[in-house]
N, C-alpha and C positions, 0 to 999 in steps of 0.2 A: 504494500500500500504506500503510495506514497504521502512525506507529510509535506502539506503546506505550510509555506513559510512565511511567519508571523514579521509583519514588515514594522508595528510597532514596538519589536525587541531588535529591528536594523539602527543602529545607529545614525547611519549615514543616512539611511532615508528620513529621518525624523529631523534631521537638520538639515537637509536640502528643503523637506517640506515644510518649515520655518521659516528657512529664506524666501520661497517665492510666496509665504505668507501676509510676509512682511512687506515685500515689494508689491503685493497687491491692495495692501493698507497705506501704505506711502502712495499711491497714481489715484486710489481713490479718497486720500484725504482722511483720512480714518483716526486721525493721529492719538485715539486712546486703544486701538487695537496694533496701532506701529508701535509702541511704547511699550505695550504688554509682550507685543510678540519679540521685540529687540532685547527685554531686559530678560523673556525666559531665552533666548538662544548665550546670553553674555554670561548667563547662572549656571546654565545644564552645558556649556561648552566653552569653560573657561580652560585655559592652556596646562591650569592642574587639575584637569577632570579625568575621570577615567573617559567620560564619551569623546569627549575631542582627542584625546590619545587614539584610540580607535578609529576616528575618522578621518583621522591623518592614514591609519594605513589602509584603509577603504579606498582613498583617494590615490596613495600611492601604486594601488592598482588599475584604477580605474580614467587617469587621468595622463596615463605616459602612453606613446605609440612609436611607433618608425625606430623600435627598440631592437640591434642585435641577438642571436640567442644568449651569447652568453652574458650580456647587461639585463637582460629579460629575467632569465633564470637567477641570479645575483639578486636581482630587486626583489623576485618573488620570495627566495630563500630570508634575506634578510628581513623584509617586513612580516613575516611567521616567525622569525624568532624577536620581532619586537612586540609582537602582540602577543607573542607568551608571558610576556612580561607585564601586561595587564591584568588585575585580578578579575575573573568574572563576575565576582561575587560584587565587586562594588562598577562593573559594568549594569550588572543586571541592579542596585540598589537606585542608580543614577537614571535609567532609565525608566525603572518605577513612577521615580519622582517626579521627572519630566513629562511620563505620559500622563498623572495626575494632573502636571501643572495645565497640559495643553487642552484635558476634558474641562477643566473648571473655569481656565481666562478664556479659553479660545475656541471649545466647542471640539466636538468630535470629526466634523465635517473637515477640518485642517488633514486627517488622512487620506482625503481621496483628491488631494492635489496629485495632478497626474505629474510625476518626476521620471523622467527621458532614462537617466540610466539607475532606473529599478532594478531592473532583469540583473544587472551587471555587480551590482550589490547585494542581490539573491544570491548570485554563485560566489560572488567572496565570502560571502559570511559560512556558507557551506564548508569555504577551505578551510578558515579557522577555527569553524566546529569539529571540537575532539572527537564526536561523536558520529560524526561522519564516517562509512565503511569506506577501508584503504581504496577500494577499486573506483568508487568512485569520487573520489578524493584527487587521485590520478588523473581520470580521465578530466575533470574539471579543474585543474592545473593546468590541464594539456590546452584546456581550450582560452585560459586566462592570459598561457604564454606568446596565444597565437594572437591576441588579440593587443597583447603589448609590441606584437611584432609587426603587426600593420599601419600600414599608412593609414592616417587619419580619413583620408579620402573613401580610402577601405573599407572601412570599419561598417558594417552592415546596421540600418537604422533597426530598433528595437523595435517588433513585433508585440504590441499590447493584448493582455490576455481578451479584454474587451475591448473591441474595436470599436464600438458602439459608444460606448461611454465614454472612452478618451477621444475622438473623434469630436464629438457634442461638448468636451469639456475645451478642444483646445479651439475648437470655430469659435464657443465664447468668447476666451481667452484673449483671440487673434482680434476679436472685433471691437475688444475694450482698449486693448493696448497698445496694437500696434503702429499708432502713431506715434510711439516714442522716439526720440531724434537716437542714432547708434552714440553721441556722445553724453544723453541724458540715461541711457541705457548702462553707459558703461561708469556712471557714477555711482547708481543704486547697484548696481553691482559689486563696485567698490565697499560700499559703504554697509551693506547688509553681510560681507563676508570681512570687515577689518576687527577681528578679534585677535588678541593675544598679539604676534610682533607686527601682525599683519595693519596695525592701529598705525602705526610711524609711516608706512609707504601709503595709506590712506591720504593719511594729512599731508603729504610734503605732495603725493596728487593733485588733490584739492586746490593744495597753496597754487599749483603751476595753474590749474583750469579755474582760477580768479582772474590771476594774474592772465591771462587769454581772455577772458572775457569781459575786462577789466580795461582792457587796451580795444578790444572792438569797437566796445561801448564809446568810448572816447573819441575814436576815430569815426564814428557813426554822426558827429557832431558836427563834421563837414556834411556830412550827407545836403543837397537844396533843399530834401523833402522836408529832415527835419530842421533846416536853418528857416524854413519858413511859417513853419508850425511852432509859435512861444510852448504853447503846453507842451510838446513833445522834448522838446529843448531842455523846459526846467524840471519836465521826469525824468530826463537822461541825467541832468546832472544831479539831481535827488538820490538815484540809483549810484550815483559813482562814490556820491558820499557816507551812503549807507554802504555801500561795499567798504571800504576803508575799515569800519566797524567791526567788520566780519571775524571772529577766530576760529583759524582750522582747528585749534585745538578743542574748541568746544560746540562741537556740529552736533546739532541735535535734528530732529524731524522738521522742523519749522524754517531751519535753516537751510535744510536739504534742501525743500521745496522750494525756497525764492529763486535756490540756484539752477531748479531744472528750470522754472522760468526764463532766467535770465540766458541759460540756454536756449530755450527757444526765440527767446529776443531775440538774438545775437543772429541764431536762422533766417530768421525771419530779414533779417539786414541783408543777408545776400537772396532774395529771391527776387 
């Protein structure tokens, strides 16, 4: 018989499925459900946690490609003997906690975010189940290694057990948000995954994509459209000086959003 594999005792998936949580509480304004959902990812996956130890080596499988055998083999060997060295007992404590945290702030429905490499963190968790039989322990190795050793281009889109439901979840999806500019994109990005060292290359990001939008803005001020528009004129300059204000060091939700704004301000100058 086989068993089904319980996706909220995955680590990795319960923190991927936080992050596009969170990113969908931040594009809809939500900001007591961005708050809730940023501060259980920063508690249940702080850099001395067991989950985030874990989900580094999820990740460390799941995120390298166009890998030699024998760098392939190496990465797989080493990250089983570092997750040996996580206790279960307080993997399985931490994620207890966390799945209580997400039924009571955030609602049970936060599981059926459809997350791309599911399937992919089904079968690692497999490898580093003791309890997995050797044969097929192996043969799912075999296919981890092949799949660190393809070209990204390669790499075969995941097959959803329901096509129907993911399907319906991501035309949603696609319909609410795909107007995101790829550099408003790549800030909530930034910023829903700067946990632990990853906080320092967040901020000195940030600082460079002011400082860009900071000089636009400015230079937008020749623009004729707006030298002949006052109101537009003394909102650009409103903006320049409320930017000055700005600390990367203390970016909260509120601050995020003025800057996907001013993101798409900035778009908006070249069309």
């Amino acid at each position: 018989m086989k068993i089904r594999h319980n996706k909220k005792r995955n680590s990795a998936f319960l923190f991927e499925t936080l992050v596009l949580e969170l990113t969908k509480a931040l594009v809809n304004k939500n900001h007591p459900r961005a708050k809730l959902t940023q501060e259980l990812l920063r508690t249940s996956f702080a850099p001395s946690s067991a989950l985030f130890k874990e989900v580094q080596c999820y990740k460390a499988l799941s995120t390298h490609a166009g890998l030699d055998r024998y760098t392939a083999e190496k990465l797989l060997f080493v990250t089983k003997e570092k997750y040996k060295k996580i206790s279960p007992k307080q993997i399985f404590q931490e994620q207890s906690s966390t799945i209580k945290s997400i039924n009571k702030t955030l609602g049970k429905d936060v599981y059926n975010n459809f997350i791309a490499d599911y399937k992919s963190y089904a079968t690692i968790a497999q490898i580093f189940a003791s309890k997995t039989p050797l044969q097929k322990q192996v043969l799912l190795e075999k296919k981890i290694l092949e799949k660190l050793e393809s070209l990204p281009s390669q790499e075969p889109k995941m097959q959803a057990p329901d096509s129907l439901v993911v399907n319906s979840f991501v035309k949603r999806y696609n319909e609410r948000y795909a107007d995101l500019l790829p550099e408003q994109k790549m800030v909530l990005s930034r910023y829903i995954s700067c946990l632990g060292d990853s906080a320092v290359e967040f901020k000195l990001y940030l600082g460079e994509e002011l400082r860009r939008l900071h000089a636009a803005i400015t230079e937008s001020l020749n623009l004729k459209e707006i030298q002949e528009d006052p109101a537009m004129m003394e909102s650009s300059r409103r903006v320049l000086e409320q930017m000055k204000t700005m600390d990367v060091s203390k970016v909260g939700n509120t601050d995020l959003l003025r800057i996907l704004k001013l993101q798409r301000l900035v778009s908006e100058y070249g069309d």
